[in-house]
TIBA-565924 format. One line per 4 residues: number of its first residue (from 1); their letters; for each residue x, y, z of N, C-alpha, C. Coordinates in nm, 3 decimals, decimal comma. Layout:
// residues N
NUM = a = X Y Z X Y Z X Y Z | ...
***
This chain:
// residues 102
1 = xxxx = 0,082 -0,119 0,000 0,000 0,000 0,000 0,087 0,127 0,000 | 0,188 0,122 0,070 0,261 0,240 0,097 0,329 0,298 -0,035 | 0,397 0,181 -0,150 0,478 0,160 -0,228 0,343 0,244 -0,375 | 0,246 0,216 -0,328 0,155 0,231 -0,443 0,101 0,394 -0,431
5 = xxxx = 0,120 0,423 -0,311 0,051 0,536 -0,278 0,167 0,653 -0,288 | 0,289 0,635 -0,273 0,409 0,642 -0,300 0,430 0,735 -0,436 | 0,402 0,577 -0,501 0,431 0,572 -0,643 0,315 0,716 -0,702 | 0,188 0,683 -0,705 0,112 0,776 -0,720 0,122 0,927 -0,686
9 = xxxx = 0,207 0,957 -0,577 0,229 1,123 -0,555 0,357 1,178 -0,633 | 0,388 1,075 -0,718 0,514 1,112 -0,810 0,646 1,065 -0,710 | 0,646 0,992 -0,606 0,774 0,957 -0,576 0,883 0,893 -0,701 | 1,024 0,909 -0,689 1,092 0,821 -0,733 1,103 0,682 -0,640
13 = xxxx = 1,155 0,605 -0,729 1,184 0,444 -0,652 1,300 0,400 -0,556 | 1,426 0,542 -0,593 1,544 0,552 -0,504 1,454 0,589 -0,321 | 1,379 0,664 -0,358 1,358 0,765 -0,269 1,221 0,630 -0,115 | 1,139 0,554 -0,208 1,050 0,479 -0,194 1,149 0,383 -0,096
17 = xxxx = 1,270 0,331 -0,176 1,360 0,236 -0,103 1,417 0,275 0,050 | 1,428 0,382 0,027 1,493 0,441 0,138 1,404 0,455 0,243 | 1,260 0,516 0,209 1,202 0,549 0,296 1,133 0,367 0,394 | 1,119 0,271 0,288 1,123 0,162 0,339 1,237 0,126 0,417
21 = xxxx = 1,335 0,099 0,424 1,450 0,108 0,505 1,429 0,164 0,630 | 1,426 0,288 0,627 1,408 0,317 0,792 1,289 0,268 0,851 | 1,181 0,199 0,772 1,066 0,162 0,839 1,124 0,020 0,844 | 1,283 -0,016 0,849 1,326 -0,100 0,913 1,219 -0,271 0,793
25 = xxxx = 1,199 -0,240 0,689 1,134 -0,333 0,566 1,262 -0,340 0,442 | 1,308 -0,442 0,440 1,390 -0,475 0,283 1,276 -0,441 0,184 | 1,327 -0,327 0,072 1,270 -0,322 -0,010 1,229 -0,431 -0,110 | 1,302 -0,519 -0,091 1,303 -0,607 -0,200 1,248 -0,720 -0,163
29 = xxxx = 1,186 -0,785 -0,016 1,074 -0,790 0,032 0,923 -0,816 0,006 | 0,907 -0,646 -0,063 0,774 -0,641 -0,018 0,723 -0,619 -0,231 | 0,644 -0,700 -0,200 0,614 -0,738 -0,345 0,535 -0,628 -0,484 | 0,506 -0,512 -0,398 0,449 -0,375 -0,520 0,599 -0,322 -0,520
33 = xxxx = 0,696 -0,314 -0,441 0,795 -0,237 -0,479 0,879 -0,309 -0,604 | 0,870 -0,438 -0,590 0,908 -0,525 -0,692 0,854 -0,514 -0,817 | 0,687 -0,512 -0,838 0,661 -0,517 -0,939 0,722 -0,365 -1,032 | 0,700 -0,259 -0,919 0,729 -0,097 -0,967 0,860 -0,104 -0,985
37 = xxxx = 0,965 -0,181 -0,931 1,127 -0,187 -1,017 1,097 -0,213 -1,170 | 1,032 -0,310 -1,184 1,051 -0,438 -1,301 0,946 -0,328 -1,416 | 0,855 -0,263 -1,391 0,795 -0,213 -1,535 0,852 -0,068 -1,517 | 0,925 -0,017 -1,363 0,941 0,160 -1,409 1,080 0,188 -1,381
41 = xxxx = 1,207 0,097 -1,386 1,324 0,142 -1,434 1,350 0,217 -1,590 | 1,436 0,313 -1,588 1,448 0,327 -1,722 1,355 0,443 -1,773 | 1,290 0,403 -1,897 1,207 0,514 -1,990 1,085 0,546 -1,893 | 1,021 0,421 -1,827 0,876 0,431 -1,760 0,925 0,573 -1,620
45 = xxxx = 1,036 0,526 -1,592 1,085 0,627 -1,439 1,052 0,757 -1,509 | 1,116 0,763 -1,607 1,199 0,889 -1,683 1,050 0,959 -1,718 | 0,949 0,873 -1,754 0,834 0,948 -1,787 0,768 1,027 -1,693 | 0,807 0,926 -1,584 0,698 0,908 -1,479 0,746 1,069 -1,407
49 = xxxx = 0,872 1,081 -1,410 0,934 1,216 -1,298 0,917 1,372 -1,465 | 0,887 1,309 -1,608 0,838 1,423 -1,626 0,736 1,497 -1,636 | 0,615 1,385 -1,617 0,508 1,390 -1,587 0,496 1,468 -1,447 | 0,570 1,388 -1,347 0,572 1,526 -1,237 0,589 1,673 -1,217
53 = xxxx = 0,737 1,638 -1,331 0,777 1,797 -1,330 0,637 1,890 -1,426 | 0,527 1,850 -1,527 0,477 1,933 -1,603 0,339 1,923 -1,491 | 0,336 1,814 -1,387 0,179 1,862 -1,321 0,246 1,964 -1,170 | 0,341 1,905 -1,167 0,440 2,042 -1,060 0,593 2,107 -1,128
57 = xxxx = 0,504 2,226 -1,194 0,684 2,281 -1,248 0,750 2,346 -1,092 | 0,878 2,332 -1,162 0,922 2,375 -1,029 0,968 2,560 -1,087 | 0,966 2,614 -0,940 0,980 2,760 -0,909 1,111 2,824 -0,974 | 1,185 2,916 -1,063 1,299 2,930 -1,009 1,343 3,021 -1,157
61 = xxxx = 1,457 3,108 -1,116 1,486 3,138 -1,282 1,582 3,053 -1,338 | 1,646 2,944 -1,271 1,723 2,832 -1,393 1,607 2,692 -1,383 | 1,526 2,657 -1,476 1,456 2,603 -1,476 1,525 2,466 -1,416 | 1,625 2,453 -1,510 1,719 2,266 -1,494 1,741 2,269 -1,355
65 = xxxx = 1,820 2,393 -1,304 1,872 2,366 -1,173 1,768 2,326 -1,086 | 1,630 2,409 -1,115 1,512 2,406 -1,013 1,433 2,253 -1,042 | 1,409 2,185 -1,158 1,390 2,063 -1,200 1,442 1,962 -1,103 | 1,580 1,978 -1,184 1,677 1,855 -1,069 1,635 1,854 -0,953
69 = xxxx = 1,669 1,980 -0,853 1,621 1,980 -0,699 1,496 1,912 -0,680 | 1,393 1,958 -0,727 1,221 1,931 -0,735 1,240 1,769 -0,743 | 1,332 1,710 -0,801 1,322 1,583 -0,854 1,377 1,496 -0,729 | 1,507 1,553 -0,708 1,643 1,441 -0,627 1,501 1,494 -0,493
73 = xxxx = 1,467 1,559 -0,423 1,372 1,571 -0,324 1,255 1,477 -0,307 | 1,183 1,437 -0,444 1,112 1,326 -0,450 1,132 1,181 -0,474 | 1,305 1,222 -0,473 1,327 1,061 -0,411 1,387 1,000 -0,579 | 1,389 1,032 -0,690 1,457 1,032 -0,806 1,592 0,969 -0,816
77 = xxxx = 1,669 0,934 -0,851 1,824 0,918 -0,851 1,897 1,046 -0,899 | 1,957 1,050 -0,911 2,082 1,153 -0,947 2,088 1,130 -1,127 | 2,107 1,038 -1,159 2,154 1,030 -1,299 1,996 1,086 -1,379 | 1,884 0,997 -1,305 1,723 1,043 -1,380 1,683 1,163 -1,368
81 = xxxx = 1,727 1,231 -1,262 1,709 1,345 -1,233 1,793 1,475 -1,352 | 1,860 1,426 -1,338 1,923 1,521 -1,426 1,900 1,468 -1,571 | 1,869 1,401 -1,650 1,842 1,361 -1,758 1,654 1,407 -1,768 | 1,625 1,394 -1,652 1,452 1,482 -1,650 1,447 1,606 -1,670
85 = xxxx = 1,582 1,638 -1,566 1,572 1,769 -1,575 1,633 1,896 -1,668 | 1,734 1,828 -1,788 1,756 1,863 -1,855 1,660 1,866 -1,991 | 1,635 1,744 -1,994 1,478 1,736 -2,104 1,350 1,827 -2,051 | 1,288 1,824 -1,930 1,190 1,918 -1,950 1,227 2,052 -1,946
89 = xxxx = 1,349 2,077 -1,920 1,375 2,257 -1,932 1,393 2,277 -2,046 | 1,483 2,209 -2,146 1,501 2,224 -2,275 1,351 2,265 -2,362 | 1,261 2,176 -2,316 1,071 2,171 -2,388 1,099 2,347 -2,311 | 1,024 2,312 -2,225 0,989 2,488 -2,121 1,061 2,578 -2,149
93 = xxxx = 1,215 2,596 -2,197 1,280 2,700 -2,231 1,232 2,769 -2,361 | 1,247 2,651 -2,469 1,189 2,668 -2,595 1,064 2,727 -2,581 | 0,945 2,688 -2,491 0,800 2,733 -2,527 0,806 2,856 -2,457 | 0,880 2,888 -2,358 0,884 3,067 -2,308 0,979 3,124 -2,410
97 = xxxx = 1,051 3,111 -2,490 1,130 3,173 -2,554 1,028 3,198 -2,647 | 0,923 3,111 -2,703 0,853 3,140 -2,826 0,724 3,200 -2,744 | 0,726 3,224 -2,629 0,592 3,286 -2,607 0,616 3,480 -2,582 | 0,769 3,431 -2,554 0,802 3,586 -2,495 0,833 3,698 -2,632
101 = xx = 0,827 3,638 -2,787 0,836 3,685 -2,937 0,716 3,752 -2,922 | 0,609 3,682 -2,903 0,469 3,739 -2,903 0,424 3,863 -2,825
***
């Protein structure tokens, strides 16, 4: 339940592991965290944290820098995080650059 409910507020799966850990539970254990390794490593993660970042942009005038943070905070890895957060600023830079012509 925790792992699902987790998953649903946009956690990452680094972040999910950890927080299982101090609740003193092997992640690897408990059987939704398993299934959520096995279909959202990879492209599914990568979607999943930019989907976060466009239903919560984050605050800031360097978008990437403010991305990443917004991200590694929800528990993201380091490497996804910055590969999120370089892809959705790149989209968002482009669409304020073409909104600010107008």
């Amino acid at each position: 339940m925790l792992v699902r409910s987790r998953l649903s507020q946009g956690r990452g799966l680094q972040g999910i592991a950890a927080e299982l850990v101090t609740l003193d539970i092997d992640p690897y254990s408990v059987t939704a965290y398993l299934e959520a390794t096995e279909g959202q490593t990879g492209p599914d993660e990568l979607a999943r944290a930019l989907a976060f970042l466009d239903a919560k942009p984050p605050r800031g005038k360097r978008l990437r820098d403010s991305a990443y943070r917004k991200l590694m905070q929800k528990g993201y890895g380091a490497s996804l995080s910055a590969s999120a957060a370089r892809i959705w600023s790149e989209e968002h830079e482009t669409d304020n650059s073409l909104q600010a012509e107008f």
